[in-house]
Phi, psi and omega in degrees: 000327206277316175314307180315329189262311186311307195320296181292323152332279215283329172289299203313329195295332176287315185296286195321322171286026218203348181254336176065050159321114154328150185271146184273320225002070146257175177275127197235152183251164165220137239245116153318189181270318166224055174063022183241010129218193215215149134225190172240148176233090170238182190275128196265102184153164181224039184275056175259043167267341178276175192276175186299292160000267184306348202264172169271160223224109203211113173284114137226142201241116173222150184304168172321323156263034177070033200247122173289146189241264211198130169242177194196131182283151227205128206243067151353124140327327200099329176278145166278193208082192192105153157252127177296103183305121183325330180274347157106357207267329182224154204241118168258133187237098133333082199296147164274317163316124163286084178254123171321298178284352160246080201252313165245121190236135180259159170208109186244148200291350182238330204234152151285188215279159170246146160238144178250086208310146177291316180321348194250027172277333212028080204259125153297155173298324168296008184258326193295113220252126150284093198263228176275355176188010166210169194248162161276099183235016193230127200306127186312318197258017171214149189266121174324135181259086164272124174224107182111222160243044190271087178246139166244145183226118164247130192269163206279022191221012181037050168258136197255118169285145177220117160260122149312070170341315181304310204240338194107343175295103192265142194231176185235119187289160165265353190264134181273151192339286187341281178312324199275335157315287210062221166281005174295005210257353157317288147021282176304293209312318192303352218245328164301325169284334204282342166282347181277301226279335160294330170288317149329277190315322193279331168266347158310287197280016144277331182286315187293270187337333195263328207287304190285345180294328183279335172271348152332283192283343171265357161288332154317293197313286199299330120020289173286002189243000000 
């Protein structure tokens, strides 16, 4: 279920990119997968004459019962999100933006930071979803996965990724959407009506509102006349 919750996360986080929606640079928090720790990414400075941008940044990570486990200072994106590893030891941040030089950044609590670059993905261009000022380089319909020490990343050119947090290390599955889906993909689909269909609603009772806002307003008029 919990998967399931990512999902419909990352399309509303998509609708907003397809909107190219401004970085928030607020402090956001994240859940391991099985709750047993959390962390934060705020701002470490009480410097608030600089934009969010300038200022410094700090990852803490604490177990279940609010016991701090480990920190480390930390460069945001502006966006929240990323995945908590369950040992609590590394924070995976995913870009939604296709920046060559930038796609994955690991940040781990024994190691230094790993980065992955967009560029080692090998994306053709023509794979790439354009929005109003930036591309799309991550397949819509499956949530980046971490188990273990495991990111699975399937890319919009439906190549299926398999990384080693520990190391940085990337390999190209052999296995196709289908498989690494499984039966989640009814699933997936129900969870693609229930955003069509809010969405539908949202634009119906917009419609309805402007249609009353208008006849509103020509009983004003004639009113006055």
């Amino acid at each position: 279920m919990k998967k399931h919750i990512l999902l419909l996360s990352i399309i509303i986080n998509y609708s907003f990119c397809y909107g190219d929606s401004s970085p928030s640079w607020e402090p956001y928090k994240v859940i391991s997968e099985n709750g047993e720790y959390f962390c934060w990414v705020d701002f470490n400075d009480n410097d608030t004459d600089n934009y969010e941008w300038e200022r410094k940044w700090i990852l803490k990570v604490y177990n279940k019962d609010s016991i701090l486990f480990w920190q480390k200072e930390y460069q945001p994106t502006g966006y929240s999100g990323g995945r908590l590893s369950d040992d609590g030891k590394k924070l995976v941040y995913i870009e939604f933006w296709y920046f060559p030089s930038f796609a994955v950044k690991i940040t781990s609590k024994d190691n230094q930071d790993i980065i992955i670059k967009g560029s080692e993905f090998n994306i053709l261009e023509k794979f790439l979803i354009e929005t109003v000022s930036h591309k799309l380089w991550l397949y819509l319909y499956y949530y980046p996965q971490l188990e273990d020490d495991t990111l699975t990343i399937i890319t919009i050119d439906e190549k299926i990724w398999i990384i080693d947090i520990e190391t940085g290390i990337m390999e190209l599955s052999e296995k196709n959407y289908w498989e690494v889906s499984g039966n989640e993909y009814e699933m997936n689909m129900l969870c693609l009506v229930a955003i069509s269909v809010i969405v539908a609603g949202m634009s119906v009772i917009k419609t309805i509102g402007n249609v009353r806002r208008r006849k509103l307003f020509l009983k004003i008029k004639y009113k006055k006349r």
